[in-house]
SEGU-201200 format. One record per residue (C-alpha): residue in three letters; x, y, z; residue number from 1. Coordinates in Angstrom, 3 decimals. Last residue first. Layout:
{ALA {X Y Z} NUM}
...
end
This chain:
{UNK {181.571 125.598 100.992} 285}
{UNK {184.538 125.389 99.345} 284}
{UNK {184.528 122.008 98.396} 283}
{UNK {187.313 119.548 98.216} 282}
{UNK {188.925 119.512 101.522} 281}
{UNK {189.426 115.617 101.607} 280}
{UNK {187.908 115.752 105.490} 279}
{UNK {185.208 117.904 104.006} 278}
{UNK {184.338 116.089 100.910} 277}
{UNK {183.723 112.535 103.287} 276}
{UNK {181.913 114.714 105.677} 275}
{UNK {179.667 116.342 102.743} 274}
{UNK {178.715 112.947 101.452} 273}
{UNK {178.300 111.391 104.951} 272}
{UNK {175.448 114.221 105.423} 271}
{UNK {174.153 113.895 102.617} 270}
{UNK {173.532 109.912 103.086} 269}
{UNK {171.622 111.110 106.411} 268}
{UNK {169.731 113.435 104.222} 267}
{UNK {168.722 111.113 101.556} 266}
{UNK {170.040 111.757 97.851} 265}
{UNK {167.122 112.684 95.883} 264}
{UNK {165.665 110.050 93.649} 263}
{UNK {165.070 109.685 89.458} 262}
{UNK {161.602 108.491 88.513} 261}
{UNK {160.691 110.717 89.597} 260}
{UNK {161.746 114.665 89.636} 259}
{UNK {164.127 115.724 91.518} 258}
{UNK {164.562 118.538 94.326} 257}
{UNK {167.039 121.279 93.630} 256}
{UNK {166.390 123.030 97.217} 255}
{UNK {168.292 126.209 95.730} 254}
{UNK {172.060 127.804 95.686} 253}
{UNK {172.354 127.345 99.463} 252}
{UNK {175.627 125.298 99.218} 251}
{UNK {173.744 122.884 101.274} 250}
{UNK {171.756 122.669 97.883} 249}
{UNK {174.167 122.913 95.606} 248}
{UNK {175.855 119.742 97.477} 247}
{UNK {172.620 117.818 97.266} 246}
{UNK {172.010 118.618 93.970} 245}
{UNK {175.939 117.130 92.877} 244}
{UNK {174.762 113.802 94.951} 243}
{UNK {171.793 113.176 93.911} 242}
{UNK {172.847 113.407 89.957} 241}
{UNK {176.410 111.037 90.492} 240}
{UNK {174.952 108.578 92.975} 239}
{UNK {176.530 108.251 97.089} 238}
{UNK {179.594 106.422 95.406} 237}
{UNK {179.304 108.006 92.605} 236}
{UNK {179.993 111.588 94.545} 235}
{UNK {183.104 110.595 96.186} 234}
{UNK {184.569 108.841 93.251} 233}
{UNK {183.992 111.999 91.649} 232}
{UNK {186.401 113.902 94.183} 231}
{UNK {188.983 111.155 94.274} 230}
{UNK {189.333 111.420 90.404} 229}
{UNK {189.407 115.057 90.682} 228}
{UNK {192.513 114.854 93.112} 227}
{UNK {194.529 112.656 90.938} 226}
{UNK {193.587 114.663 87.719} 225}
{UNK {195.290 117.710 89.803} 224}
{UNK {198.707 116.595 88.504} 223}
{UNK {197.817 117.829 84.880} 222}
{UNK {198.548 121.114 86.165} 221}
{UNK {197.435 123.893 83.114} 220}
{UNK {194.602 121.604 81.760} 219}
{UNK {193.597 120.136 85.025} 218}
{UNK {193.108 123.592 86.837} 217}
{UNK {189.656 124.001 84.760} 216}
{UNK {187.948 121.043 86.786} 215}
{UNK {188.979 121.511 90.072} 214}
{UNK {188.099 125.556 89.831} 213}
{UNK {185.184 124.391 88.358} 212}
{UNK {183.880 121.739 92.001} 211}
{UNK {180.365 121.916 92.349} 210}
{UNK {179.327 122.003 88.708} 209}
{UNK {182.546 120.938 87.137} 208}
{UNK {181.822 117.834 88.808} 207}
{UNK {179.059 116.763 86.161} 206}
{UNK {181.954 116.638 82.873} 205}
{UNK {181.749 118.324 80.124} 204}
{UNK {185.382 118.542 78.958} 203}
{UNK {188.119 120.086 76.962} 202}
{UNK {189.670 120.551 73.094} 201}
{UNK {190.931 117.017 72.601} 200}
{UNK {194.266 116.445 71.284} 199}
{UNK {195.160 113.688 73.203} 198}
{UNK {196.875 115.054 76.286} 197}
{UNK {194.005 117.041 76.542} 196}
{UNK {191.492 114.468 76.453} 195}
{UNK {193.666 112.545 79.158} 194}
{UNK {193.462 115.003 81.368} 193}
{UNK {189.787 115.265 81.713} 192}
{UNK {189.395 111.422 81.282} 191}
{UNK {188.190 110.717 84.764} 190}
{UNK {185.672 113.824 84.644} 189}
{UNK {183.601 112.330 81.478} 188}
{UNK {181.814 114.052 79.100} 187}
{UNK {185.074 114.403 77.057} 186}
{UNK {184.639 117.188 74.544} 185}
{UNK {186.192 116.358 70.871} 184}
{UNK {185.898 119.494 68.743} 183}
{UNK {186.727 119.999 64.550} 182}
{UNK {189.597 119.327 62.595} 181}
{UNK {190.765 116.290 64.678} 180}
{UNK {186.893 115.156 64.936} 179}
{UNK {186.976 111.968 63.174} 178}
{UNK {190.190 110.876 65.077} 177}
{UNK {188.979 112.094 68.152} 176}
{UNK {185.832 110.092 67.772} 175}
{UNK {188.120 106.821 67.697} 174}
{UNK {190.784 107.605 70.462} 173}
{UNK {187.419 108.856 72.891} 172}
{UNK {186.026 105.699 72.444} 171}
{UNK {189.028 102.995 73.161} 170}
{UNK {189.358 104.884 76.352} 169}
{UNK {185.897 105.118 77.092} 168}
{UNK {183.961 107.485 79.902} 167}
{UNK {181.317 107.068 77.567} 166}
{UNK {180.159 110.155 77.921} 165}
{UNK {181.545 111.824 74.347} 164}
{UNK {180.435 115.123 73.251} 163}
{UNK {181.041 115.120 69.775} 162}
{UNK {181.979 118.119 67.140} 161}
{UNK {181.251 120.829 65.039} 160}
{UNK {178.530 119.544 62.451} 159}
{UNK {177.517 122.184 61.122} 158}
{UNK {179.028 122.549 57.686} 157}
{UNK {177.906 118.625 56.919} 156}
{UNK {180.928 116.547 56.253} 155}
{UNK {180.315 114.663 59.673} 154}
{UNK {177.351 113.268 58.228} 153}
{UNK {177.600 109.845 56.585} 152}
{UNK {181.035 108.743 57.290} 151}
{UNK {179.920 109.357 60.808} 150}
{UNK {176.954 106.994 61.040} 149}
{UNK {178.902 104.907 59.760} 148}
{UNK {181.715 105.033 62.256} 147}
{UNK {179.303 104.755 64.776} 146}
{UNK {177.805 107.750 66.837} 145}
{UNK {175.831 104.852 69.297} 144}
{UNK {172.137 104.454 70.158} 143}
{UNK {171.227 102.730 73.328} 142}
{UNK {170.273 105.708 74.475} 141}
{UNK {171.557 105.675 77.882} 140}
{UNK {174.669 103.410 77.669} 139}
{UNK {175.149 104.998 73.906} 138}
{UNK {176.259 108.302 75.435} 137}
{UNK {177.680 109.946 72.125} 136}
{UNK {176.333 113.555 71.819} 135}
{UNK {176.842 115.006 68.484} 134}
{UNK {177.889 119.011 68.596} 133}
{UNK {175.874 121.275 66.791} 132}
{UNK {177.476 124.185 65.729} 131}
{UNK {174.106 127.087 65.250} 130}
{UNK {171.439 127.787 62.814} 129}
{UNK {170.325 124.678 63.199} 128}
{UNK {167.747 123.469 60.349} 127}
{UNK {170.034 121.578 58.242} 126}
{UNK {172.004 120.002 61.344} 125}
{UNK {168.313 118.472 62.585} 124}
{UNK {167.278 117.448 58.985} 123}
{UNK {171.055 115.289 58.723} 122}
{UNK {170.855 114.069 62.265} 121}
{UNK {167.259 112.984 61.639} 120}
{UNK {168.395 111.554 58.240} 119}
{UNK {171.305 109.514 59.740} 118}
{UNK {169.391 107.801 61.768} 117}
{UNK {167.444 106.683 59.183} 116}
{UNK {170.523 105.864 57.401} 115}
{UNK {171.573 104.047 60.777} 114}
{UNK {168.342 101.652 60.292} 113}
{UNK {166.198 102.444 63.116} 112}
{UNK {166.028 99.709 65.848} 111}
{UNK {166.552 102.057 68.933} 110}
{UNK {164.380 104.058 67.996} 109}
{UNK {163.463 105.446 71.617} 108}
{UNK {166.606 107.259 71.569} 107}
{UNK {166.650 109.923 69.209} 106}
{UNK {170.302 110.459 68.701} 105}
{UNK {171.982 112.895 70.867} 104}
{UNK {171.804 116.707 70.209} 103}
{UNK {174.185 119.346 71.303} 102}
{UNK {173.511 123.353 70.167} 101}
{UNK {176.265 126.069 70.142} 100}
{UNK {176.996 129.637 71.269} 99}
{UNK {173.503 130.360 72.146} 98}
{UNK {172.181 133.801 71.635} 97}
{UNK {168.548 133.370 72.572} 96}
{UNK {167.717 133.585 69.671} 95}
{UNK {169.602 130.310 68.242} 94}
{UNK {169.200 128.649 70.825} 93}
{UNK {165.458 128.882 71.116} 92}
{UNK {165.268 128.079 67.215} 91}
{UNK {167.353 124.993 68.299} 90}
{UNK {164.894 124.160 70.657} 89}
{UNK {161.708 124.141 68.108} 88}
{UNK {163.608 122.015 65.642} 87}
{UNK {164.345 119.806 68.132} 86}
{UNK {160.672 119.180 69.311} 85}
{UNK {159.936 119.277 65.243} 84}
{UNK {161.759 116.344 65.468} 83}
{UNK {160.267 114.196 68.101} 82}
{UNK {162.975 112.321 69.935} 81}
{UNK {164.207 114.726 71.677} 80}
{UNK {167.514 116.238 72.038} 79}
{UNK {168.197 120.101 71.821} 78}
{UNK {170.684 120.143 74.569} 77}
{UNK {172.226 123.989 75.044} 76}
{UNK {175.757 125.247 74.607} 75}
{UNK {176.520 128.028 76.568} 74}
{UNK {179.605 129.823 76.649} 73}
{UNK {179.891 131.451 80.273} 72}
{UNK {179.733 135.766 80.948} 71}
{UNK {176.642 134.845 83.525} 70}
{UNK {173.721 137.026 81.712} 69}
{UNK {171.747 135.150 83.597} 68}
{UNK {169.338 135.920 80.576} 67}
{UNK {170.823 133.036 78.522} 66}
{UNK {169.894 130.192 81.885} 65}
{UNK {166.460 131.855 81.715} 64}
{UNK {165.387 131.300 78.012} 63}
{UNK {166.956 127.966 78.131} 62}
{UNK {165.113 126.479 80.967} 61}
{UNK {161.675 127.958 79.691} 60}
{UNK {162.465 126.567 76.828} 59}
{UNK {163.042 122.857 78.656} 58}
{UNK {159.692 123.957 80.508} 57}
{UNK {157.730 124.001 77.276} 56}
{UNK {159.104 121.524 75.776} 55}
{UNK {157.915 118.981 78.705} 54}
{UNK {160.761 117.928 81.121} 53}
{UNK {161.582 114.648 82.343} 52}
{UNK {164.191 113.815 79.441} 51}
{UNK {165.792 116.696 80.107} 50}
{UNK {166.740 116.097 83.346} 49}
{UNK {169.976 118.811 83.813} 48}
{UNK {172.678 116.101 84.313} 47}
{UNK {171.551 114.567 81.209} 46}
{UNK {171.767 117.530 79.657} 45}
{UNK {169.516 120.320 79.631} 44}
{UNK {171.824 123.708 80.217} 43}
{UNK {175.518 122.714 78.677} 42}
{UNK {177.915 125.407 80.689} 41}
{UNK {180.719 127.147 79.928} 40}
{UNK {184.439 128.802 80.336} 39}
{UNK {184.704 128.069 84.353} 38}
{UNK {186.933 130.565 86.429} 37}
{UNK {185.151 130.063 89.898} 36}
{UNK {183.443 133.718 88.801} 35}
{UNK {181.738 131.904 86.068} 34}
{UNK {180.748 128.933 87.435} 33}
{UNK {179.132 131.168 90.150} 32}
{UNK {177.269 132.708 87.616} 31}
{UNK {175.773 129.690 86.526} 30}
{UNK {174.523 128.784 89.696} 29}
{UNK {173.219 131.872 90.683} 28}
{UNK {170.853 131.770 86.911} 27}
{UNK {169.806 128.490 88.057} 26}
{UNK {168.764 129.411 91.609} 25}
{UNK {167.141 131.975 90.193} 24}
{UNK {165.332 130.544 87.582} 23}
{UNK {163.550 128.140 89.916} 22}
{UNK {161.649 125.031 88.019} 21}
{UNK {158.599 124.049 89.920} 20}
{UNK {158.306 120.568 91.266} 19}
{UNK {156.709 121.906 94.568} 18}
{UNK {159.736 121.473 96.647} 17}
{UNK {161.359 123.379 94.309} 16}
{UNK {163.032 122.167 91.201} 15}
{UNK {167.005 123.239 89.844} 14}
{UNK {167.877 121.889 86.328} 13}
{UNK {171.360 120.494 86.979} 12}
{UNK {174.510 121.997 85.359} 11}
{UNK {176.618 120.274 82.908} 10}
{UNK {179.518 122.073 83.405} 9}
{UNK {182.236 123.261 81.082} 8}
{UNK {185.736 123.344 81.262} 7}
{UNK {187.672 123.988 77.891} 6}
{UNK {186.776 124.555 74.800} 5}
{UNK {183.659 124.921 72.323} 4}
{UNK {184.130 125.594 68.802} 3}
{UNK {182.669 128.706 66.860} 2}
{UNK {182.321 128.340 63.294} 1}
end
């Protein structure tokens, strides 16, 4: 069963000023990531909007982001809260020639007994044809991977691993010990080197899309964690999602607009943005 390590980015879903999806820019993007020494991307995370896009565009996503042809591992977000959604999405992976599938739980629930949650999980890893990796970002969905959740499903064949966003000490120590055997990916750029240190296998983690080379150095020079910290401080500071578009965008990838209710970063803050980057000399523009 394949495994994911290493660097990967969760890349945004680029829109047009018209609030159309452009492969292009997307399919740039990714190979870009590539030649900047990345190992993979997650298409449709929480970085790439997911939750405002209809099926239909989130396969349309999908489709184009495998035909890039771009040399990465992909792993692609099949969450929804509607099962036969996720059924439908990890069919998509699963053609399209996927290397794994990540799924958080389904979110709007958020009082389902965990057995019930443990049944989607269950129904969703019987129908993948693919290594599904958990996704753990409880301060979105309100829905943790718990313990018991765990000591429910983590024997099932497919279930490969976690992607934890907590950006959590405490967290990433507990998951790692259920996933020893299997594949702990941080989802958090602050903890890069510490997953590594740990026994995790790599990261997900938003700078990786506008600054891989960053990202992949930390696992042979530990000392660059310093530097990457700095580098996402930068970009929370202006907001995470705005502020990696707004960088592909002067990077001419695309216009990578965004679609309410989340906000593009304003010009004027842009410009401060890419000031503060330049005098640190962290993108190579």
């Amino acid at each position: 069963m394949y495994l994911p390590e290493g660097a990967f980015a969760p890349v945004p879903t680029p829109l047009d000023a018209s609030d159309v999806i452009n492969e292009g820019a997307l399919q740039a993007h990714l190979r870009w990531l590539k030649q900047e020494g990345l190992d993979g991307a997650l298409i449709l995370g929480t970085n790439g909007e997911f939750a405002s896009l209809a099926l239909g565009e989130r396969m349309l996503i999908a489709e184009a982001a495998a035909k890039a042809d771009s040399g990465l591992k992909l792993i692609l977000n099949v969450g929804s809260c509607a099962i036969d959604d996720v059924f439908d999405l990890c069919e998509i992976g699963a053609e399209s020639g996927y290397h794994a599938l990540m799924c958080p739980p389904p979110w709007y629930f958020r009082n389902a007994s965990t057995r019930g949650i443990a049944d989607f999980f269950l129904r969703v890893l019987d129908e993948a044809a693919l290594p599904v990796l958990l996704y753990h970002i409880p301060q979105l969905t309100g829905i943790p991977i718990s313990d018991e959740l765990l000591s429910i499903i983590r024997k099932h064949e497919r279930c490969a691993g976690v992607k934890d966003s907590t950006g959590d000490e405490a967290e990433m120590a507990r998951l790692l010990g259920w996933f020893r055997d299997g594949c702990y990916m941080v989802g958090h750029d602050r903890l890069v080197q510490k997953c590594f240190e740990d026994g995790g296998r790599g990261s997900i983690s938003a700078c990786a899309s506008v600054v891989p080379d960053l990202v992949k150095s930390i696992g042979r020079k530990p000392e660059n964690q310093a530097k990457l910290n700095s580098v996402r401080g930068m970009l929370e500071k202006f907001g995470l999602g705005g502020a990696v578009k707004a960088i592909l965008r002067k990077k001419g990838f695309g216009e990578y607009t965004t679609r309410p209710p989340l906000t593009a970063l304003e010009d004027a803050k842009a410009e401060q943005l890419f000031a503060m980057l330049n005098m640190f000399g962290a993108i190579k523009w």
